[in-house]
PyMOL Python script that loads the backbone (N, CA, C, O; Angstrom):
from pymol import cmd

cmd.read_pdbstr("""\
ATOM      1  N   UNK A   1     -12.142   3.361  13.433  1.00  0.00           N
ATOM      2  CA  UNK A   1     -11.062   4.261  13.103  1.00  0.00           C
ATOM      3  C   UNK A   1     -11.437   5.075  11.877  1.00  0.00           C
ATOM      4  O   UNK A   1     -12.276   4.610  11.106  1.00  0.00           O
ATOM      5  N   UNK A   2     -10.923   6.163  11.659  1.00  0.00           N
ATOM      6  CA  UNK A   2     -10.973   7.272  11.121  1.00  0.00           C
ATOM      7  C   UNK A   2     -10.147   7.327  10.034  1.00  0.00           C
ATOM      8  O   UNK A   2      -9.278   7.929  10.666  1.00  0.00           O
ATOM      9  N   UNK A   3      -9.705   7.231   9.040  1.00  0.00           N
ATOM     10  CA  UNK A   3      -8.810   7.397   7.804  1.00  0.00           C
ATOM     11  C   UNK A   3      -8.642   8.448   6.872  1.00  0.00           C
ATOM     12  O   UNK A   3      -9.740   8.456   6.315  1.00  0.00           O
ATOM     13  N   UNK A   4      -8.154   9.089   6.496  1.00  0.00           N
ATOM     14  CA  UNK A   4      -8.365  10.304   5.312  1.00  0.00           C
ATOM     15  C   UNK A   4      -6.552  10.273   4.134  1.00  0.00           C
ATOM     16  O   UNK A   4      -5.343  10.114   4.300  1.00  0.00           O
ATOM     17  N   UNK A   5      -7.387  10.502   3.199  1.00  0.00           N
ATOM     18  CA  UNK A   5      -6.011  10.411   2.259  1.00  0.00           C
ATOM     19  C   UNK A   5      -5.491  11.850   1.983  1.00  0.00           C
ATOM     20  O   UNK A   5      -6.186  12.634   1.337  1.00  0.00           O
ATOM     21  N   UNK A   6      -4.316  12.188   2.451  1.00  0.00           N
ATOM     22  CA  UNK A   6      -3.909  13.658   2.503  1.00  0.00           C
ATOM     23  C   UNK A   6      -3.634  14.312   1.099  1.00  0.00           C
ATOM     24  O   UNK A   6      -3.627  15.541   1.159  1.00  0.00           O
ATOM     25  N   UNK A   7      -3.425  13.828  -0.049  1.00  0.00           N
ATOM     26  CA  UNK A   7      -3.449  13.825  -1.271  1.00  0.00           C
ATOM     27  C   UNK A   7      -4.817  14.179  -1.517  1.00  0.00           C
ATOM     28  O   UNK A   7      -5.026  15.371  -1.289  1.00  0.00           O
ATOM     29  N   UNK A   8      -5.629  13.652  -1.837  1.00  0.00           N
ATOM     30  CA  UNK A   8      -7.305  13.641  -2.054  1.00  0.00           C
ATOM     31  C   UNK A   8      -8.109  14.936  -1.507  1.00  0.00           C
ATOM     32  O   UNK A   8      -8.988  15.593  -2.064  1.00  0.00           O
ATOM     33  N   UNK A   9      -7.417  15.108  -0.021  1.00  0.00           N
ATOM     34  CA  UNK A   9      -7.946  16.205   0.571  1.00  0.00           C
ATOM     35  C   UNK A   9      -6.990  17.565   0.368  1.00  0.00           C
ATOM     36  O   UNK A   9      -7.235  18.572   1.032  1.00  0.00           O
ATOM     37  N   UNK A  10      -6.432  17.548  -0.117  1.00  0.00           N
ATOM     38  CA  UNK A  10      -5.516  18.812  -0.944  1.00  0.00           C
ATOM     39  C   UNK A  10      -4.155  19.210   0.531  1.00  0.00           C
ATOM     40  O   UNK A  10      -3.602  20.305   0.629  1.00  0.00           O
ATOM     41  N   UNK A  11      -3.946  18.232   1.314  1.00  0.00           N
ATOM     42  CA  UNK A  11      -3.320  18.446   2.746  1.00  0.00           C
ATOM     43  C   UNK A  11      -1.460  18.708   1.996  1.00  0.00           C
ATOM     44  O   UNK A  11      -0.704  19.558   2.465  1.00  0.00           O
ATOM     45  N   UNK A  12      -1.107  17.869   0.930  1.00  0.00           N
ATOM     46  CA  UNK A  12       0.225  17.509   0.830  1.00  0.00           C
ATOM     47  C   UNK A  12       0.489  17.562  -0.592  1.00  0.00           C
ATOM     48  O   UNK A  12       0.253  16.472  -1.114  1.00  0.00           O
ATOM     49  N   UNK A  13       0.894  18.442  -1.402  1.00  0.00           N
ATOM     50  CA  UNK A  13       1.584  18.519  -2.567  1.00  0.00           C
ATOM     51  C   UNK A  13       2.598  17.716  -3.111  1.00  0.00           C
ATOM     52  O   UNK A  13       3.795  17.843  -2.852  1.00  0.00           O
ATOM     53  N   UNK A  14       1.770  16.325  -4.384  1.00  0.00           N
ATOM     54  CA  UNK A  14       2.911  16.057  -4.617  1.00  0.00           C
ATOM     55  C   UNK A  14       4.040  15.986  -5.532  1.00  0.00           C
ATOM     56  O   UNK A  14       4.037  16.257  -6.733  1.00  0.00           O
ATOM     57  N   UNK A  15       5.132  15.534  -4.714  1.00  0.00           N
ATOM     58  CA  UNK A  15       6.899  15.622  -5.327  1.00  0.00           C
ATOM     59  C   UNK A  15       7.457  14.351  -5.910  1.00  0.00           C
ATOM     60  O   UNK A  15       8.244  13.769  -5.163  1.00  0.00           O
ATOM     61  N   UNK A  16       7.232  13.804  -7.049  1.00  0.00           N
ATOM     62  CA  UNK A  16       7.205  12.528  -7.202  1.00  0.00           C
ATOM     63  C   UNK A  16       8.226  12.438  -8.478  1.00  0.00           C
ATOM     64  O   UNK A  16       7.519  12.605  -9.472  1.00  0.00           O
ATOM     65  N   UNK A  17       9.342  12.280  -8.803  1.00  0.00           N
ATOM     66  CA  UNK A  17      10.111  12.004 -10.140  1.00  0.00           C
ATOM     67  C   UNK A  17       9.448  10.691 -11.000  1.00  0.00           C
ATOM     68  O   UNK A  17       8.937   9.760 -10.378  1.00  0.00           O
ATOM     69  N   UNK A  18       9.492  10.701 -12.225  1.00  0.00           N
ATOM     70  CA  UNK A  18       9.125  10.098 -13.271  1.00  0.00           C
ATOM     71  C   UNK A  18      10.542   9.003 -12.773  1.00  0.00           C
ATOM     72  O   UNK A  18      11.664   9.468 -12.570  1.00  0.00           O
ATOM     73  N   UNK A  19      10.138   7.189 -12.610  1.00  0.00           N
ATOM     74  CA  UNK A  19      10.833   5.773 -12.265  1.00  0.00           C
ATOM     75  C   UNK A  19      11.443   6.069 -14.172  1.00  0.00           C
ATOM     76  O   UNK A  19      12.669   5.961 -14.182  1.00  0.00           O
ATOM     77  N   UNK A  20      11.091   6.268 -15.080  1.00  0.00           N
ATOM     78  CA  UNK A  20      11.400   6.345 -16.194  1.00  0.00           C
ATOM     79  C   UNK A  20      12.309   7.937 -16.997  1.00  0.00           C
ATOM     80  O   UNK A  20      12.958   7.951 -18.042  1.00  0.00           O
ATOM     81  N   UNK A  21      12.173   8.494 -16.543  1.00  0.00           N
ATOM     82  CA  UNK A  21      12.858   9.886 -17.308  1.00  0.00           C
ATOM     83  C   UNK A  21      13.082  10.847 -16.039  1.00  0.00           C
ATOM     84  O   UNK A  21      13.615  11.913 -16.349  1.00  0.00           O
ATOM     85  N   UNK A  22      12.850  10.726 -14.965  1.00  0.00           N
ATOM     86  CA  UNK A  22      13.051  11.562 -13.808  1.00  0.00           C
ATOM     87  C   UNK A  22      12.595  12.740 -13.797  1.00  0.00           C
ATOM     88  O   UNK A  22      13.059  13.579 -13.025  1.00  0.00           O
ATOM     89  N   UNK A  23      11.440  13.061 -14.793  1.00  0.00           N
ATOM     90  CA  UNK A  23      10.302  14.580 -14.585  1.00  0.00           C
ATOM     91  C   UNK A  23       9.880  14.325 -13.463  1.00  0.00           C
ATOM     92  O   UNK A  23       9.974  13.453 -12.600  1.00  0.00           O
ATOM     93  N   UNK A  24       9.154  15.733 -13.742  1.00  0.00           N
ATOM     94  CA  UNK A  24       8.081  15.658 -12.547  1.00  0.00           C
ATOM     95  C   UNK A  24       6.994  15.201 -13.021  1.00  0.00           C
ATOM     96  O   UNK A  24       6.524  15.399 -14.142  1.00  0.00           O
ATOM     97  N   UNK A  25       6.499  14.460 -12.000  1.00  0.00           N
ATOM     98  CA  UNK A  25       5.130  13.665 -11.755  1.00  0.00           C
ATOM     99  C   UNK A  25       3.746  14.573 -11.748  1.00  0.00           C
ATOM    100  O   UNK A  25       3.778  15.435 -10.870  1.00  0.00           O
ATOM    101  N   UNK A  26       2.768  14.564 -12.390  1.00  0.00           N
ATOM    102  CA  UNK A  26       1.417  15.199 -12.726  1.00  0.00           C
ATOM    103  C   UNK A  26       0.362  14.153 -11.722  1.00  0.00           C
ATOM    104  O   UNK A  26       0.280  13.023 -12.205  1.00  0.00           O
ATOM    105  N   UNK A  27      -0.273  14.306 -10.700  1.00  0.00           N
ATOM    106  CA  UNK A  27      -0.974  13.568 -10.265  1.00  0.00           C
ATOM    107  C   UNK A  27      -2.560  13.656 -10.703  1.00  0.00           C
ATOM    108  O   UNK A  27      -3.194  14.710 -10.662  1.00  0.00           O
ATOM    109  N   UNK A  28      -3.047  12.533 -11.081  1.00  0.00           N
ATOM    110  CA  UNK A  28      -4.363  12.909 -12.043  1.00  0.00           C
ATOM    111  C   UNK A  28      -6.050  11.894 -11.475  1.00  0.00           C
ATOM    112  O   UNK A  28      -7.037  11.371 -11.992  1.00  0.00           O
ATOM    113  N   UNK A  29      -5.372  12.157  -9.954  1.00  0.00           N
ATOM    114  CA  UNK A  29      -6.653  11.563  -8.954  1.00  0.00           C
ATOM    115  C   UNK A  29      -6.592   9.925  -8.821  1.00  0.00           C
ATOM    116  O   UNK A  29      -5.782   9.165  -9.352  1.00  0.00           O
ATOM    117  N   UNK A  30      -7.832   9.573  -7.843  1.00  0.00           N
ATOM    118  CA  UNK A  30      -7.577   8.128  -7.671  1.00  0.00           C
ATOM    119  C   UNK A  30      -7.529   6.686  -8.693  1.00  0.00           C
ATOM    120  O   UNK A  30      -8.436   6.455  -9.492  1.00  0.00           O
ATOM    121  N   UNK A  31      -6.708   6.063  -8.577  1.00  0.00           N
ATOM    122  CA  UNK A  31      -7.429   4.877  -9.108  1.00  0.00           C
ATOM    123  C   UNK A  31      -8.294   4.510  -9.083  1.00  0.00           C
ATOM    124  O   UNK A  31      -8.634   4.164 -10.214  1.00  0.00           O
ATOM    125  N   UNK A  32      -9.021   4.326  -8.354  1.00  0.00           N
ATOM    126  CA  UNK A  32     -10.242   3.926  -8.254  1.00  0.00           C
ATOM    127  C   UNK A  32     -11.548   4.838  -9.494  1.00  0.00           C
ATOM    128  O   UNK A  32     -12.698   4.578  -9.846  1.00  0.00           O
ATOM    129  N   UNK A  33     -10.803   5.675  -9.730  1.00  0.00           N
ATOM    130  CA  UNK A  33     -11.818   6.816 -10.444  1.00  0.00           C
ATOM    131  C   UNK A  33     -11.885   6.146 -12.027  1.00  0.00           C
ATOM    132  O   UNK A  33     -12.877   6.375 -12.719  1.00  0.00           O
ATOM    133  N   UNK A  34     -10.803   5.337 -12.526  1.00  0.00           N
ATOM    134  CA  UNK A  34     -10.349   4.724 -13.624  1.00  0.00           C
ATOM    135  C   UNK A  34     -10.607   3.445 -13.823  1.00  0.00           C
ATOM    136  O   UNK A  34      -9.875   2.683 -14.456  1.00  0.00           O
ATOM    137  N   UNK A  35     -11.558   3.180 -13.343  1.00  0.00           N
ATOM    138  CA  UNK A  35     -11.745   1.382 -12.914  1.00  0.00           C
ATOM    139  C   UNK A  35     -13.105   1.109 -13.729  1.00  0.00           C
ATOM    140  O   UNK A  35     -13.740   0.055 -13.733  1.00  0.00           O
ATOM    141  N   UNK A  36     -13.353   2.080 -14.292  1.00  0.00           N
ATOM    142  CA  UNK A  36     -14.974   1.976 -14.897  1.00  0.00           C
ATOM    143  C   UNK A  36     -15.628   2.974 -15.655  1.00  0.00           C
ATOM    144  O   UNK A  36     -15.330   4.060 -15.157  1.00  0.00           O
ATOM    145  N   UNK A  37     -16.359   3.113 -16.600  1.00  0.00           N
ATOM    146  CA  UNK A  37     -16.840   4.476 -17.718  1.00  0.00           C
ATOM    147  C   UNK A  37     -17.638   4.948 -16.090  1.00  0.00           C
ATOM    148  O   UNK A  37     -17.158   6.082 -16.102  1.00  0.00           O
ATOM    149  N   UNK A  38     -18.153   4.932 -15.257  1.00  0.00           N
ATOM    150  CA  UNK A  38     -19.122   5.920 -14.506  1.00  0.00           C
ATOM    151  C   UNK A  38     -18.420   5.827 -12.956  1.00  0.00           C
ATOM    152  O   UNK A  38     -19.029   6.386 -12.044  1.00  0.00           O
ATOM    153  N   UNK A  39     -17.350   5.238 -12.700  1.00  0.00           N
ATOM    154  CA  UNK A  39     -16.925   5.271 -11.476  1.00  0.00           C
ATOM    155  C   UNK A  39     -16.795   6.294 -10.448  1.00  0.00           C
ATOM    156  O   UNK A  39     -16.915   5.971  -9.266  1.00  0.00           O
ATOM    157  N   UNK A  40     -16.568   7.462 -10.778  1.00  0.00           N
ATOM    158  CA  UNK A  40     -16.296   8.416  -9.882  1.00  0.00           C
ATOM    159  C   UNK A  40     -18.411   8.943  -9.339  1.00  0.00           C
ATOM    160  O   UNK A  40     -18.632   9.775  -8.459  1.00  0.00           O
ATOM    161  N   UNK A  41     -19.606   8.189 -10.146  1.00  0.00           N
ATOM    162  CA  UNK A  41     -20.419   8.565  -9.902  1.00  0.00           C
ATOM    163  C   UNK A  41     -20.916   7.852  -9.263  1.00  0.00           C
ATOM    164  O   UNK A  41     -21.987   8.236  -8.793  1.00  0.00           O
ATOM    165  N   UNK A  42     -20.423   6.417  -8.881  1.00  0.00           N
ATOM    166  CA  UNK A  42     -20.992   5.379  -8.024  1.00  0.00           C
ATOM    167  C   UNK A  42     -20.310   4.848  -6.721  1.00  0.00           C
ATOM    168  O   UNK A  42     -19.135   4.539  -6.523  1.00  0.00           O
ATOM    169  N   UNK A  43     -21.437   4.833  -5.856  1.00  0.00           N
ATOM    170  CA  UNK A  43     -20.634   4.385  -4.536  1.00  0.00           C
ATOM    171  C   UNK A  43     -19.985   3.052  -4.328  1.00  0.00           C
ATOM    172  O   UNK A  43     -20.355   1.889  -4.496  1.00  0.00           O
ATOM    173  N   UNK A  44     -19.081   3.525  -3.977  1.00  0.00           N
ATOM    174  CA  UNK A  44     -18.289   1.697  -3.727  1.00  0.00           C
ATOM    175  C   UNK A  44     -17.735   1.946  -2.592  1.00  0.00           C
ATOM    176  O   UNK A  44     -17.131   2.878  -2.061  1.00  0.00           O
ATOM    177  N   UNK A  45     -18.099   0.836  -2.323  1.00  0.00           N
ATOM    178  CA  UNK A  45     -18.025   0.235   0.040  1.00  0.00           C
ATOM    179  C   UNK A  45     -16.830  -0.492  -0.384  1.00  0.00           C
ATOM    180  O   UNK A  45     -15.871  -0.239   0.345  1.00  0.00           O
ATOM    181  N   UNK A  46     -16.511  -1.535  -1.584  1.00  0.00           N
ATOM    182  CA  UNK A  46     -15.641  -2.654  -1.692  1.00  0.00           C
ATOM    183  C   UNK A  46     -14.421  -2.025  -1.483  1.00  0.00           C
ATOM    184  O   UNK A  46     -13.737  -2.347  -0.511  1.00  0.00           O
ATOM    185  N   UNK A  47     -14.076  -1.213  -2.226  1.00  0.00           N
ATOM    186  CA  UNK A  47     -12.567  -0.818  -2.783  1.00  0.00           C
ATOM    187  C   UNK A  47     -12.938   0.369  -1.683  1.00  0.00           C
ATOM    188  O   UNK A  47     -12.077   0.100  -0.846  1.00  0.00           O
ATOM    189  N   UNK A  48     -13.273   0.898  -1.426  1.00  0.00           N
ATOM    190  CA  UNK A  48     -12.787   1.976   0.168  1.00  0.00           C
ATOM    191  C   UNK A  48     -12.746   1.272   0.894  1.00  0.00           C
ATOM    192  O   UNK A  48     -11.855   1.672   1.643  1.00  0.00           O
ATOM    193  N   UNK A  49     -13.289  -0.008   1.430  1.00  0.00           N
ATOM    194  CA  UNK A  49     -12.981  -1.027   2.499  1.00  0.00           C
ATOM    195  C   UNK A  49     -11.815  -1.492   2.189  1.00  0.00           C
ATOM    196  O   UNK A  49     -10.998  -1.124   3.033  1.00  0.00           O
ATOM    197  N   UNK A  50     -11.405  -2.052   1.472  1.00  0.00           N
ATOM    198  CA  UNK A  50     -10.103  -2.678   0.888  1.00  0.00           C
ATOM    199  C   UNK A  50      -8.660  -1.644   1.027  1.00  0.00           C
ATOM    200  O   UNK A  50      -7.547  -1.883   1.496  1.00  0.00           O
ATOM    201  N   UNK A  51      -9.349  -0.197   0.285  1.00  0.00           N
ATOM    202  CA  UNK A  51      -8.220   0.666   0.820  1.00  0.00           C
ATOM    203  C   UNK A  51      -7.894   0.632   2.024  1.00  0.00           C
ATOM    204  O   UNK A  51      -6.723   0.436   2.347  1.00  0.00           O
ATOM    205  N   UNK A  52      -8.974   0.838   3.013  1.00  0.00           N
ATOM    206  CA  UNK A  52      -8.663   1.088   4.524  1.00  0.00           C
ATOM    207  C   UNK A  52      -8.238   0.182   5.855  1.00  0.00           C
ATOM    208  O   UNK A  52      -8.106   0.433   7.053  1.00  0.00           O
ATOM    209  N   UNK A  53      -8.138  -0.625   5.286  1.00  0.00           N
ATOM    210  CA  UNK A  53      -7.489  -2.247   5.365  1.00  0.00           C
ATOM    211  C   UNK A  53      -6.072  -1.950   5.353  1.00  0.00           C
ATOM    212  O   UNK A  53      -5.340  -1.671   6.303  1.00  0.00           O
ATOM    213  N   UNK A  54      -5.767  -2.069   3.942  1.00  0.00           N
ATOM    214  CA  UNK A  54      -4.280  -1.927   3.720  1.00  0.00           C
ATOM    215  C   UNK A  54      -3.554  -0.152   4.287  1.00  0.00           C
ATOM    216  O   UNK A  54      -2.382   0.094   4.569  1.00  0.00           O
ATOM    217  N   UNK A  55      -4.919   0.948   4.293  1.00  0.00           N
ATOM    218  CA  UNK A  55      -3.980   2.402   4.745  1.00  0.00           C
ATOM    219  C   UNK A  55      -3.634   2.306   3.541  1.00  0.00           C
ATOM    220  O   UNK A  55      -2.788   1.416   3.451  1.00  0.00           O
ATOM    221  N   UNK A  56      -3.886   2.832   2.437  1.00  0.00           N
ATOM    222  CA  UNK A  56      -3.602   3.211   1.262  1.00  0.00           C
ATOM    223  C   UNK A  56      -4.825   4.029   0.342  1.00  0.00           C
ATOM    224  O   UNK A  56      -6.039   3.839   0.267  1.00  0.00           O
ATOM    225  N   UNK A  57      -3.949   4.982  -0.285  1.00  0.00           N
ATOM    226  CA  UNK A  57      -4.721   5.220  -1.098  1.00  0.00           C
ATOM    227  C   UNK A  57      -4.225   5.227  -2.684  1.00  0.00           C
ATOM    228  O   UNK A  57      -3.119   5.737  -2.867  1.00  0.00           O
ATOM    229  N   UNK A  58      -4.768   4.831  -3.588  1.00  0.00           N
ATOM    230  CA  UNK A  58      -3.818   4.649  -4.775  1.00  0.00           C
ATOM    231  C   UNK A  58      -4.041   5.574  -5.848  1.00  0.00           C
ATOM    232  O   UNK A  58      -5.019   5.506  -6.593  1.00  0.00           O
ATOM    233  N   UNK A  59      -3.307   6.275  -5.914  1.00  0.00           N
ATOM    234  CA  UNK A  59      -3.542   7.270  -6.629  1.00  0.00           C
ATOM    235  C   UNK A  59      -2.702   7.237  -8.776  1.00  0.00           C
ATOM    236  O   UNK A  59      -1.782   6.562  -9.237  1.00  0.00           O
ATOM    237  N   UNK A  60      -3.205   7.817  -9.146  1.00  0.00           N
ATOM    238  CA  UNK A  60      -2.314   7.959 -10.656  1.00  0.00           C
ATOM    239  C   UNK A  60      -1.507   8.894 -10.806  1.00  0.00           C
ATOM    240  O   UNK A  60      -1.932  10.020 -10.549  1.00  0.00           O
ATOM    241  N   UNK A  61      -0.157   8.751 -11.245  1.00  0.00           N
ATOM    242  CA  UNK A  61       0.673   9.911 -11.819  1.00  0.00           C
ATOM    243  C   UNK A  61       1.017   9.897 -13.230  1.00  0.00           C
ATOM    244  O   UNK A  61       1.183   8.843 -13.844  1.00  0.00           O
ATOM    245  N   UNK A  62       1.128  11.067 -13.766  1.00  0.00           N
ATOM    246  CA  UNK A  62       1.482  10.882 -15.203  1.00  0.00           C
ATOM    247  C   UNK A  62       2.678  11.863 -15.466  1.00  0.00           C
ATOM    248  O   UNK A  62       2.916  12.805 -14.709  1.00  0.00           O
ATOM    249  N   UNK A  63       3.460  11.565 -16.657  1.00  0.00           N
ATOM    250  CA  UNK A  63       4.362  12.328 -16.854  1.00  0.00           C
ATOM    251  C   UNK A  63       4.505  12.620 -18.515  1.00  0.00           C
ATOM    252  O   UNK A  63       4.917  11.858 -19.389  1.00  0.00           O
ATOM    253  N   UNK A  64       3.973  14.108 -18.627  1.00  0.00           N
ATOM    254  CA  UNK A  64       4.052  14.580 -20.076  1.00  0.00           C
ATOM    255  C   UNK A  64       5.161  14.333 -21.188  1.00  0.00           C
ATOM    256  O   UNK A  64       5.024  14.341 -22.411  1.00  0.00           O
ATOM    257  N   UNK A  65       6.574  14.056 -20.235  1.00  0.00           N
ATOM    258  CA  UNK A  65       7.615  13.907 -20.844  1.00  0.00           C
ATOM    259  C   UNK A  65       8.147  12.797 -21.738  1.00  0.00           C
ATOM    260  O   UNK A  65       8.758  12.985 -22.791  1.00  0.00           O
ATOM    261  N   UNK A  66       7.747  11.233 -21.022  1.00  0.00           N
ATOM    262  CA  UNK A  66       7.707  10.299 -21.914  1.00  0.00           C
ATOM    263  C   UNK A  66       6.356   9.746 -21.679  1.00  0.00           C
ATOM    264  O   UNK A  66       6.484   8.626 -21.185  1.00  0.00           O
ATOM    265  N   UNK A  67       4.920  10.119 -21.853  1.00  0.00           N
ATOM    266  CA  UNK A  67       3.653   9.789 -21.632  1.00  0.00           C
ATOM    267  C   UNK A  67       3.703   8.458 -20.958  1.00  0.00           C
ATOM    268  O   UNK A  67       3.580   7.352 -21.484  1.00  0.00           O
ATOM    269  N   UNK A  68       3.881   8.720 -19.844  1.00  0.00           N
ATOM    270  CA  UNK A  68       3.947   7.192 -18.724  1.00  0.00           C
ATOM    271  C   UNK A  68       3.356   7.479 -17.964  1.00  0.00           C
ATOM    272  O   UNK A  68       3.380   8.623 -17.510  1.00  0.00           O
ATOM    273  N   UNK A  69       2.211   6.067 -17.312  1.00  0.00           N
ATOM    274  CA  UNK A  69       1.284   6.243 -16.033  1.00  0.00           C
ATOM    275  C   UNK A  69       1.709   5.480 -15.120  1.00  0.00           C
ATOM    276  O   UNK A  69       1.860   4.283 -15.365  1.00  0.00           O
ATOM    277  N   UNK A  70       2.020   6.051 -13.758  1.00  0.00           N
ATOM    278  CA  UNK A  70       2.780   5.299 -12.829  1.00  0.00           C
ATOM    279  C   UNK A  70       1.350   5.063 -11.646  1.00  0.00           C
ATOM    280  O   UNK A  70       0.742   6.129 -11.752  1.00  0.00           O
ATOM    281  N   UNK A  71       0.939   4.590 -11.095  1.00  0.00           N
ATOM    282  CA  UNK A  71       0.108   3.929  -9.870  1.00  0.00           C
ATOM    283  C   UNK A  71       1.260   4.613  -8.484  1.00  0.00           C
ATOM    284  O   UNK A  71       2.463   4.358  -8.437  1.00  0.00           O
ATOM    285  N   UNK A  72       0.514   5.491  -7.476  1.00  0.00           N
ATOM    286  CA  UNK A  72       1.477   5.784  -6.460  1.00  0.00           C
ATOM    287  C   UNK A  72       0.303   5.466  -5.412  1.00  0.00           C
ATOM    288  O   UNK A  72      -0.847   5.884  -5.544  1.00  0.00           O
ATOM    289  N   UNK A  73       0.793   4.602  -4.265  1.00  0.00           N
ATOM    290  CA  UNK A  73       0.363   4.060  -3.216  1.00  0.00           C
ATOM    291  C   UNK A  73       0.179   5.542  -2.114  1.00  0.00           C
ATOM    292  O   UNK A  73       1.130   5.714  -1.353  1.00  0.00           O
ATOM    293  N   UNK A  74      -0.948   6.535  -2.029  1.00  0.00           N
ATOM    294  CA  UNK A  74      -0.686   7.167  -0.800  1.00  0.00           C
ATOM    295  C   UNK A  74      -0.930   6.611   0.769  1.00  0.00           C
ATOM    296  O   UNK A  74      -1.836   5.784   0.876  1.00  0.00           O
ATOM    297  N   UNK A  75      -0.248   6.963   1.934  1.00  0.00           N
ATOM    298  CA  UNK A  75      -0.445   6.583   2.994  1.00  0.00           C
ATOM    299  C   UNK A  75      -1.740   7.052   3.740  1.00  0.00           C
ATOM    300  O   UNK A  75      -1.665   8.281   3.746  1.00  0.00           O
ATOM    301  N   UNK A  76      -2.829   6.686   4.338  1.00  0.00           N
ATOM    302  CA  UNK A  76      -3.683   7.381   4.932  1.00  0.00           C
ATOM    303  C   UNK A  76      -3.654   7.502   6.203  1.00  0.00           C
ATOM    304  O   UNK A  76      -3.798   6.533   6.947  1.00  0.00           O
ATOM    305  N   UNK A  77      -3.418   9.015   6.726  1.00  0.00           N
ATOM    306  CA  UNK A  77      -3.654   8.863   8.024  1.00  0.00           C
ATOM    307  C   UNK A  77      -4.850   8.914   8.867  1.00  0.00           C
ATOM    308  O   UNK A  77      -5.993   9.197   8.508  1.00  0.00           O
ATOM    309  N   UNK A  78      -4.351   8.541  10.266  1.00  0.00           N
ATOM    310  CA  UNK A  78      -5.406   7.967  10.775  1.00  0.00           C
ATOM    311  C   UNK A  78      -6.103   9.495  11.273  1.00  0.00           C
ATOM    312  O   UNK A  78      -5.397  10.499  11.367  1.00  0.00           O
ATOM    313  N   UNK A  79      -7.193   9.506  11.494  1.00  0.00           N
ATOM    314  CA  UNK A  79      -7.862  10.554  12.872  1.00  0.00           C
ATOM    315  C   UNK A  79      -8.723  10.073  13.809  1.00  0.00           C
ATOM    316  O   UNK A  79      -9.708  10.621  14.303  1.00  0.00           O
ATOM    317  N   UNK A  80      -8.280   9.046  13.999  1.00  0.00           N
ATOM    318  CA  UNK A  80      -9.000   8.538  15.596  1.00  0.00           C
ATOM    319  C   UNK A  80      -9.218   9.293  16.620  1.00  0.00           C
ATOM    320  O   UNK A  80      -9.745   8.607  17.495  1.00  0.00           O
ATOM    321  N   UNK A  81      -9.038  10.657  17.039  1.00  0.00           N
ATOM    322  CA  UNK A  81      -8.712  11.502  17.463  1.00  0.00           C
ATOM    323  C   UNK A  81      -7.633  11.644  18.433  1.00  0.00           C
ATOM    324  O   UNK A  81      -7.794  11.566  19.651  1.00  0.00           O
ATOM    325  N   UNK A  82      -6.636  11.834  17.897  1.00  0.00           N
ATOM    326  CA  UNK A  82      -5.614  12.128  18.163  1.00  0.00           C
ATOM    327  C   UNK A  82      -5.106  13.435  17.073  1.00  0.00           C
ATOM    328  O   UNK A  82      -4.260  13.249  16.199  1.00  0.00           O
ATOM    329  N   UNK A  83      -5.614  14.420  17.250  1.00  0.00           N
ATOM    330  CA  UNK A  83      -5.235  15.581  16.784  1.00  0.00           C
ATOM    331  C   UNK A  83      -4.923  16.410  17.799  1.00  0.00           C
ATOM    332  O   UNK A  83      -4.542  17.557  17.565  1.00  0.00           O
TER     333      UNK A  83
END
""", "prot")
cmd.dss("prot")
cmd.show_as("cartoon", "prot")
cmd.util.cbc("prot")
cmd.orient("prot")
């Protein structure tokens, strides 16, 4: 199966209120990118296997208003081909 995170691939703009002050949400790429000083330069099978398991992708939001980082779970859809 086929997976893609519609967030990641620029498919879905998101609309997310601040759980704390009700701004708007700043999305500032994957978790996974934050997991390590060189992460976004090294391949990892673990944690994309693990995502694609659960259909998630976990992304960061931030909100300028009361400097809070919220973790948002995106859904990945499938393209098995069925397009």
């Amino acid at each position: 199966m086929s997976y893609i995170c519609p967030l990641c691939n620029g498919l879905v703009v998101p609309e997310q209120a601040c759980p704390h002050c009700l701004q708007g949400l700043l999305e500032c790429g994957k978790l996974d990118d934050y997991t390590g000083p060189y992460s976004p330069y090294v391949f990892q099978t673990s944690s994309d296997t693990a995502d694609e398991v659960e259909n998630v992708c976990n992304h960061v939001m931030y909100c300028h208003h009361c400097q809070t980082s919220t973790p948002w779970p995106v859904s990945l859809w499938d393209l098995s081909g069925n397009l």
